[in-house]
N, C-alpha and C positions, 0 to 999 in steps of 0.2 A: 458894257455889254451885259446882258441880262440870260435868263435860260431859256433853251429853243420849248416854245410851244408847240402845239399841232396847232395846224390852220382855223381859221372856223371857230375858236371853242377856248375854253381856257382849260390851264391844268389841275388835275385833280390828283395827288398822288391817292393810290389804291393803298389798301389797309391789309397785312394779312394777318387771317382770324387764326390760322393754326389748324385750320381744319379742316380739310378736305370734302370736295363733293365728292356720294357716294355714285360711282359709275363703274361699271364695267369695264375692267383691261382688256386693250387691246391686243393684235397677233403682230409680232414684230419680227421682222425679217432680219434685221440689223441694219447698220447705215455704214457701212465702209469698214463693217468689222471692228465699231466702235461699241453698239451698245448691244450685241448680240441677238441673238432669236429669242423669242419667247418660251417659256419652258413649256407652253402647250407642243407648240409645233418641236422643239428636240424629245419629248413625252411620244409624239406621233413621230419621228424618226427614228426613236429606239423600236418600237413597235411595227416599224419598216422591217426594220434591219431582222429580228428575232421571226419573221415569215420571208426571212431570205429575199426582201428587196430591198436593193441599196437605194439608200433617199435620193440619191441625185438621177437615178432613173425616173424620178416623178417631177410631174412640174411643180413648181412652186406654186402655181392656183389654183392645182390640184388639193395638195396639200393643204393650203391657207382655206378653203370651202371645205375639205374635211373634215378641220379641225370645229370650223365656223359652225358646220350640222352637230358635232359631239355637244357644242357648248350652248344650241341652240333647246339640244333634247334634255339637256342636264338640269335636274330637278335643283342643286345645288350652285354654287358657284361657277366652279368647275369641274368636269367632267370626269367621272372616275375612274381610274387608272386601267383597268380590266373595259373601259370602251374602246380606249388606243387602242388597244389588240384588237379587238373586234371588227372595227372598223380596216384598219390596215391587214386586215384577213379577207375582206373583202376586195379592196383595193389590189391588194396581190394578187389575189386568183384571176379577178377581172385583169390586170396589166400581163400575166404574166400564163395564163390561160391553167387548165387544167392537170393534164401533162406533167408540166413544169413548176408548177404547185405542190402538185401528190408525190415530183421524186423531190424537192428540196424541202417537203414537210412529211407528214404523214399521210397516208394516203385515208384515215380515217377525217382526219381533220379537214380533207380536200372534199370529203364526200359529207361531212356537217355544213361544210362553205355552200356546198351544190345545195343541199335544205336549205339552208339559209335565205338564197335566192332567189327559189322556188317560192318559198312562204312571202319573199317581200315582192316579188312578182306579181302573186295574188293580191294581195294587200294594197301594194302601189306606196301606200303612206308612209312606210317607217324610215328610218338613219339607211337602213341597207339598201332599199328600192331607191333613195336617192342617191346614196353611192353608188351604184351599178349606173345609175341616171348621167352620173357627173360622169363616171369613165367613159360613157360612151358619147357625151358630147364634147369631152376635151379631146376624143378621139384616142383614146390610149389603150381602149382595150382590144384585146386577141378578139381576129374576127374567128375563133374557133369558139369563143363566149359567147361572139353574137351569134352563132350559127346555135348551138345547143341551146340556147336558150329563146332561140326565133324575138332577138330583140331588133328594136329598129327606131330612128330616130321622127318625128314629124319634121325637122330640120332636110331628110334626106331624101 
């Protein structure tokens, strides 16, 4: 008895050089609580957490497209620590509306969010006009967001 080949073809054992192609890491969820999350997406869960929204109120493709636009915008590898928050400032105020924003944060910071918004409204192109984008077609945000800010989906 000899060793099993693939069909078709003969065998080639593969060589390894030691040296990795250069590619970009992926966003990992984990697989059964074997290899964990990626430390982008717990990076964007502390940054949940520090504007008073607990991760597990967000979906997970919420989250994983979040992270996805930080690291799409990021001039570097990965995306600097100070976007996490920014972005999950925006996430919060959209999930969690106005309100409820300005009483579990500062009410100045609620009213930088509302700028914030405003400006990528105008704009349409930046990380924030697509965050606001993605809450409102994953469907998570406070219809008192959509009301003050007269948004609306072409979906709807």
């Amino acid at each position: 008895m000899g060793l099993a080949r693939p069909l078709g073809g003969t065998f080639t054992p593969r060589r390894k050089t030691g040296v990795m192609p250069t590619m970009q890491r992926g966003l990992s969820l984990g697989l059964f609580g074997i290899f964990g999350r990626s430390s982008e997406l717990r990076e964007f869960d502390r940054a949940l957490r520090s504007v008073d929204l607990h991760p597990n109120l967000v979906p997970e493709a919420v989250k994983l497209t979040a992270v996805k636009l930080l690291k799409e915008q990021a001039t570097g590898f990965d995306p600097v620590p100070q976007s996490y928050r920014a972005a999950a400032e925006i996430v919060g105020y959209c999930m969690i509306g106005a309100d409820a924003f300005a009483a579990a944060n500062e009410p100045a910071l609620a009213a930088e969010v509302e700028r914030r918004i405003e400006t990528a409204l105008d704009s349409g192109t930046s990380v924030d006009a697509k965050l606001v984008l993605l809450t409102l077609h994953a469907r998570v945000i406070q219809p008192s967001v959509v009301e003050a800010f007269q948004l609306e989906s072409g979906a709807d």
